[in-house]
N, C-alpha and C positions, 0 to 999 in steps of 0.2 A: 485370544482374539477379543476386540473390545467391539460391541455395537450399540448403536443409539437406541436406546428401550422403547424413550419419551420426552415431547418436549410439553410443553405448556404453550398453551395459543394465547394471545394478548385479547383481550375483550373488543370487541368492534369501538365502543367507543372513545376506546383508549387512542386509535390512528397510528398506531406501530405496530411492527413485526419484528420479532425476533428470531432467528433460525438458526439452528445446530447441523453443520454439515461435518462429518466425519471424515478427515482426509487419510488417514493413515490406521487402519482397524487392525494390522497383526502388530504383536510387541515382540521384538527380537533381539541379541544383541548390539544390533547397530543404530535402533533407532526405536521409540517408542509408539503407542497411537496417539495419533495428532487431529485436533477436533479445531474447527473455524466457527463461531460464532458471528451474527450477523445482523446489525439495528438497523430498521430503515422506520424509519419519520414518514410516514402515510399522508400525515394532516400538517399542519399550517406551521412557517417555523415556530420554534420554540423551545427550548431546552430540556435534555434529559443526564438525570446522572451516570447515562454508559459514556465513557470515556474512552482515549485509547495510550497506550505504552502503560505506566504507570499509573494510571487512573482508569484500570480497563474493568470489567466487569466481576472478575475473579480474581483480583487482586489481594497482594499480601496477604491475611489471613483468613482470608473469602476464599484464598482457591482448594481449603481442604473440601472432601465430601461432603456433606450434612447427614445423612443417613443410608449405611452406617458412613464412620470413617474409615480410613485406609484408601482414599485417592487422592492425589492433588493436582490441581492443575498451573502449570508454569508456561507463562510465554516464551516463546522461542528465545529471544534475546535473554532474557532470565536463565533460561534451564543450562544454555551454554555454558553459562560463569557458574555454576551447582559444582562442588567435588562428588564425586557420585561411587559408588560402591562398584567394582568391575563386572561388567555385566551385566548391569543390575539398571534399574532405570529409578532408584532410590537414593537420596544423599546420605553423604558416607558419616553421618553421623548418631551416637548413642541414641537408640528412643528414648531414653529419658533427658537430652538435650533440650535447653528451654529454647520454646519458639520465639524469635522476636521478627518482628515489621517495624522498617521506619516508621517514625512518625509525623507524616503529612499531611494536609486536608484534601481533597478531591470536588471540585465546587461541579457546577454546572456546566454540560458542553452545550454548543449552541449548534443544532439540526434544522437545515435546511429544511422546505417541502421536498421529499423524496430523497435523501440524503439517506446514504448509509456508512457504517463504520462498521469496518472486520476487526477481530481480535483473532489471531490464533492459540494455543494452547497445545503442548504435552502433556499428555498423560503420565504422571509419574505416580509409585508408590509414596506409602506417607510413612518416611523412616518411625515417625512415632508411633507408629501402630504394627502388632504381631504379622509373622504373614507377610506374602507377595504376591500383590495384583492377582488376590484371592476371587475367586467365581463368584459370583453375587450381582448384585443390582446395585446402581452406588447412586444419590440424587445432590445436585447441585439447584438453592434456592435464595433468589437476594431479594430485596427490596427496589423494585426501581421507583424512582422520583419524576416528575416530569410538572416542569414551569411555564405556563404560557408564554411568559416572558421570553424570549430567547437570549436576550442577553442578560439573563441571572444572574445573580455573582454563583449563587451556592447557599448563600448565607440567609435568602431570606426562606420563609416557609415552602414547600412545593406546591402548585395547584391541585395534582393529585397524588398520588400514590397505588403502586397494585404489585402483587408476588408476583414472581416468574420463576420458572426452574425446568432443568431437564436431568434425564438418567441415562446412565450410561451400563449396561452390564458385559461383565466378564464371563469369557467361556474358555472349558478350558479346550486345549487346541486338540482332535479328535486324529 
C-alpha cells in the first residue's frame, strides 16, 4: 500500500499551488499506485517550468526517488511501452543497466491566471536499486522556475526560483 506522507506548500508569495492527489494506493499484479500531480498559477499570467507530456515535472531522470532511492515515477503513456518484469511493476532490466534520458531542453510553459496542468504518474520500482517497493518513506524534490514573463522562451534567467517536493511511503499490506 502506498500513501501520501507529505507535500510541501508553495510560499504565499510565490501565487501557485501545487497538489499531490493519490489515485491508485494498492500495488498489485495488475496495476500499480497512481499519483496526479497538479499546478495551478494563482497570480498573473506568467510562465513556469512545470510542463506537461514530456516536459512534465518528474521527468526522465527526475522521476527516481531522491531520498532514499528505489522509486520511480512513469507517466502513463511512458510506463505502457516499459518491458517490465512479470508481475512485477519494475523494468525487466540488469540493475547494473546504464540509465539513459533523451536529450532535450524543456523551456518554459506559459500559465494563465488560474490555469492548471495535471501530470499523472506510476509508481514503479527502480530496477537499479535492491529490493521491491520496499516499506519506507520515499521523497521526490525539484527546482521549480517561474518567469514573469509568460511568453519566456526558457532560455532567459527565471525571475525566481523555490524547491518543492512531496513523499510518498510504503506499507506493507497487513
Amino acid at each position: 500500500m502506498v500513501e501520501l506522507h507529505d507535500q510541501d506548500a508553495v510560499a504565499e508569495p510565490y501565487e501557485v499551488t501545487i497538489a499531490v492527489e493519490l489515485l491508485e494506493q494498492t500495488v498489485t499484479e495488475t496495476h500499480p499506485a497512481h499519483v496526479q500531480i497538479t499546478t495551478t498559477n494563482e497570480g498573473p499570467d506568467r510562465a513556469l517550468s512545470i510542463g506537461s507530456g514530456r516536459c512534465s515535472l518528474f521527468n526522465r531522470s527526475d522521476g527516481g526517488s531522491d531520498d532514499p532511492a528505489g522509486l520511480w515515477l512513469y507517466r502513463p503513456e511512458e510506463a505502457q511501452d516499459l518491458d517490465r518484469e512479470p508481475n512485477r511493476w519494475e523494468q525487466d532490466k540488469s540493475r547494473f543497466s546504464d540509465r539513459s534520458s533523451p536529450a532535450y531542453g524543456c523551456g518554459a510553459f506559459k500559465y494563465s491566471s488560474g490555469e492548471s496542468m495535471r501530470t499523472e504518474y506510476k509508481v514503479w520500482n527502480d530496477y537499479a536499486e535492491d529490493g521491491y517497493i520496499e516499506p519506507g518513506t520515499y521523497r521526490w524534490e525539484r527546482e521549480i522556475q517561474m518567469w514573469d514573463n509568460p511568453d519566456a522562451e526558457g532560455t532567459e534567467q527565471p525571475t525566481t526560483t523555490f524547491q518543492w517536493g512531496f513523499s510518498l511511503t510504503v506499507k506493507d499490506e497487513e
